[in-house]
C-alpha positions, 0 to 999 in steps of 0.5 A: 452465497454469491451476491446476484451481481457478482461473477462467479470465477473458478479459483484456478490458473489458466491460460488460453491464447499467447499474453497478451491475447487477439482481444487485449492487443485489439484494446491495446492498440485503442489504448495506445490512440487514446490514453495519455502515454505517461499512463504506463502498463506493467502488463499488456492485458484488459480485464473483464471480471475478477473474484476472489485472488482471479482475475480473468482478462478479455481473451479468457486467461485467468491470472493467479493475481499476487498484485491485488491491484497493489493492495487495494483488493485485500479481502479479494476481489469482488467480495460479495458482502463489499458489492452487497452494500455497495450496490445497496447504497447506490439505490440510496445514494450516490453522493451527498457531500458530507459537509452540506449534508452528512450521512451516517457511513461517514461517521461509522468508517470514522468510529472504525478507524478510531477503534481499529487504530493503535492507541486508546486515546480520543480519536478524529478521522477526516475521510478523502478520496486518495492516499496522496490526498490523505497524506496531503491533508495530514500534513496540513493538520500537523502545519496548522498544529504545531505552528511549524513547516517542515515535514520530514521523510524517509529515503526509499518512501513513496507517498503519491503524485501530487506536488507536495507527495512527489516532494515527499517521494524518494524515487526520482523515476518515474513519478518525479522526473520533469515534474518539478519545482516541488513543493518546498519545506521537505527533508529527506532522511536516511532510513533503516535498510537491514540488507544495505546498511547492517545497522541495528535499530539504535544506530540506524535511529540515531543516524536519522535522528542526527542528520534532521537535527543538524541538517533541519532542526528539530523547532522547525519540524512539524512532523515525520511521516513514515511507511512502518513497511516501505512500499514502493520502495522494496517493502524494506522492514526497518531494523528493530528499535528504529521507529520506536525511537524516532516516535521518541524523539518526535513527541520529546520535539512536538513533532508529529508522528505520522505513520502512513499505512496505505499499503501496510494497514487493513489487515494486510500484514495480519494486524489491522496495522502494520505499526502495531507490529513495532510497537507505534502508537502514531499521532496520525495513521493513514488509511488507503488502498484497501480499505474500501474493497476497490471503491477510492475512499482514504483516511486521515486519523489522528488524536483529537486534539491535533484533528481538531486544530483545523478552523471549520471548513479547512478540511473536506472536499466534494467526493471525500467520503463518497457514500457508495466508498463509505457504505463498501468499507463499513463493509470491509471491516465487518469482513475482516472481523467476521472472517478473522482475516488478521488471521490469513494475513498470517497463513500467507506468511506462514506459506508464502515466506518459507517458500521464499527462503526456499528459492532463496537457498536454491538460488544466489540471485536472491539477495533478501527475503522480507516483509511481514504478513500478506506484504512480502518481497525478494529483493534481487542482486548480482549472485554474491554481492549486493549490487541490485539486479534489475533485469531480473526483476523484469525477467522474472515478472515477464515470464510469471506473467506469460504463466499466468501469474501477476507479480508486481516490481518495487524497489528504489533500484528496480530490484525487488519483487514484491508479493501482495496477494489477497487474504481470499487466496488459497494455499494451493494457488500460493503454491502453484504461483511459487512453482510458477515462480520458481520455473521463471529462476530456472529460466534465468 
């Protein structure tokens, strides 16, 4: 039963005027006189609602969303349940700053997320407004903990916009570009690229391991912050053996071992969190994105005795934790549970993946097929090499798009095409999104 306040949108593509449409060029031409232009668009379309894996913009189309607002709308949009308690608690509410007076939808996401989390040991959660914030604060704990500056990255990792995460984020263009100088103290090491490198996980570890130990030191390391599953930088999945290994190190050194699930966690890659398909029990994991069922609301969990290195008063901030956000992601967990949607983050793949292959097969373009769960991605190159193809990524996406399907591009190169749709979608709208796909190859 549809909540009074939600929109109801038929599951099924349709598109109704040329893309973008009178209405949305009509918006554009506002945008355009009144937004900063270091905003970009990837598509020239304005929404009026959503539900479940449709979005429909201001002229009527209705676009098959295989973005989720990069993952942030995970269990689809408009969930019924997530606007249920949302709406609830703004008749409460809005906001109280928890640290002059708590609420108790702070302490629940906290308990969830230490429940939810890899690892049995004693938990502690900060709740914040964003993943770069999140992962701006992990860091400071871990400074505060070990005494030490150094933060390690990997190559290809995207961790935000701030100054300290433009630091941390690999991509030169078009996050950091003109903005610097940056944040000091942060070292980049090689990650494990299967596609690119042919290491196994033992090499491509040891090679990582190598190049911080010489190039920084290990004594000066407070911690190594990874993304299990890259996002921004082609949902590249590292080889078997390499995160385990560099957790090894990281506790054999007292670094700490932050695992940053802002794309990859809540259910997305049909496990709570991505690090529980290698293996990881992390010191810290960061919340994001979908946790919230669009509202901004972010995560830091780590073990107690680490979250708790922080005098009182170091950590907080006015709208962290905002209790409409808090109250909509008591509310995502419960879905996630009550709808066993680990379960269709594994139905995706199970679909979405063979398909793929299946393009893959038809045509040489495509390079790589990888990811895991609700969190996939082609990466695309010269036919018979793999020199990256960014031009067909933009060609690809263009005609998806003018088609009725939103398709969002990644990789370090420009060269991927990654894949997150809602666990809300339905094997047929992955299968008209693939045939769709599969035109926009042919049209190459």
């Amino acid at each position: 039963m549809l909540s009074p306040s939600v929109v109801p949108v038929p599951q099924e593509r349709r598109v109704v005027t040329a893309i973008p449409g009178p209405r949305s060029v009509e918006l554009q031409a506002r945008r355009l006189a009144a937004v900063a232009s270091g905003v970009g668009s990837a598509l020239p379309v304005f929404l009026a609602r959503a539900h479940g894996a449709i979005v429909v913009d201001v002229d009527g189309n209705q676009f098959i969303d295989l973005g989720s607002g990069i993952g942030v709308m995970t269990i689809g949009h408009t969930n019924e349940a997530v606007v249920a308690a949302a709406t609830a608690q703004l008749n409460d509410f809005t906001h109280a700053m928890f640290t002059i007076t708590a609420y108790e939808s702070y302490v629940r996401v906290a308990e969830l997320l230490a429940e939810h989390t890899p690892g049995n040991h004693p938990k502690k959660t900060v709740l914040i407004n964003s993943g770069a914030e999140a992962v701006e604060n992990a860091v400071k704990i871990a400074r505060k903990h070990t005494g030490r500056t150094g933060v390690a990255v990997l190559d290809h990792a995207y961790h935000g916009r701030t100054n300290l995460t433009m630091a941390m984020t690999f991509k030169a263009m078009p996050y950091k570009a003109g903005f610097g100088p940056f944040a000091p103290d942060v070292h980049h090491a090689p990650n494990s690229y299967p596609f690119h490198d042919g290491l196994s996980g033992t090499d491509a570890a040891a090679r990582t391991i190598s190049y911080l130990e010489k190039k920084v030191g290990a004594s000066d390391l407070a911690c190594l912050v990874v993304e299990p599953i890259q996002g921004e930088g082609g949902f590249v999945v590292p080889a078997d053996g390499f995160l385990p290994a560099l957790q090894e190190w990281c506790t054999e050194n007292g670094i700490v071992f932050i695992a940053d699930e802002i794309q990859s966690g809540m259910a997305r890659t049909g496990a709570w969190f991505a690090s529980e398909h290698f293996g990881l029990v992390p010191d810290m994991v960061l919340s994001a994105k979908g946790i919230a069922g669009g509202l901004p609301i972010a995560g830091v969990t780590g073990r107690a005795e680490i979250m708790d290195s922080s005098h009182a008063g170091g950590l907080g901030g006015t709208f962290g934790g905002n209790p409409v956000s808090a109250a909509a992601a008591v509310a995502v967990f419960d879905e996630i549970e009550r709808h066993d949607l680990l379960r269709e983050g594994r139905r995706i793949e199970g679909i979405l993946k063979p398909a793929l292959l299946a393009l893959q097969q038809k045509y040489a373009v495509i390079g790589d097929v990888r990811g895991i769960g609700a969190m996939l991605a082609i990466e695309l190159v010269q036919p018979g090499t793999h020199e990256p193809n960014p031009a067909a990524v933009s060609s690809i996406a263009a005609f998806a798009a003018q088609h009725g399907v939103i398709i969002l591009t990644a990789g370090t190169y420009g060269n991927v095409l990654r894949f997150l749709p809602s666990l809300a979608i339905s094997d047929e709208l992955l299968g008209e999104a693939v045939g769709v796909l599969d035109d926009a190859f042919g049209a190459l």
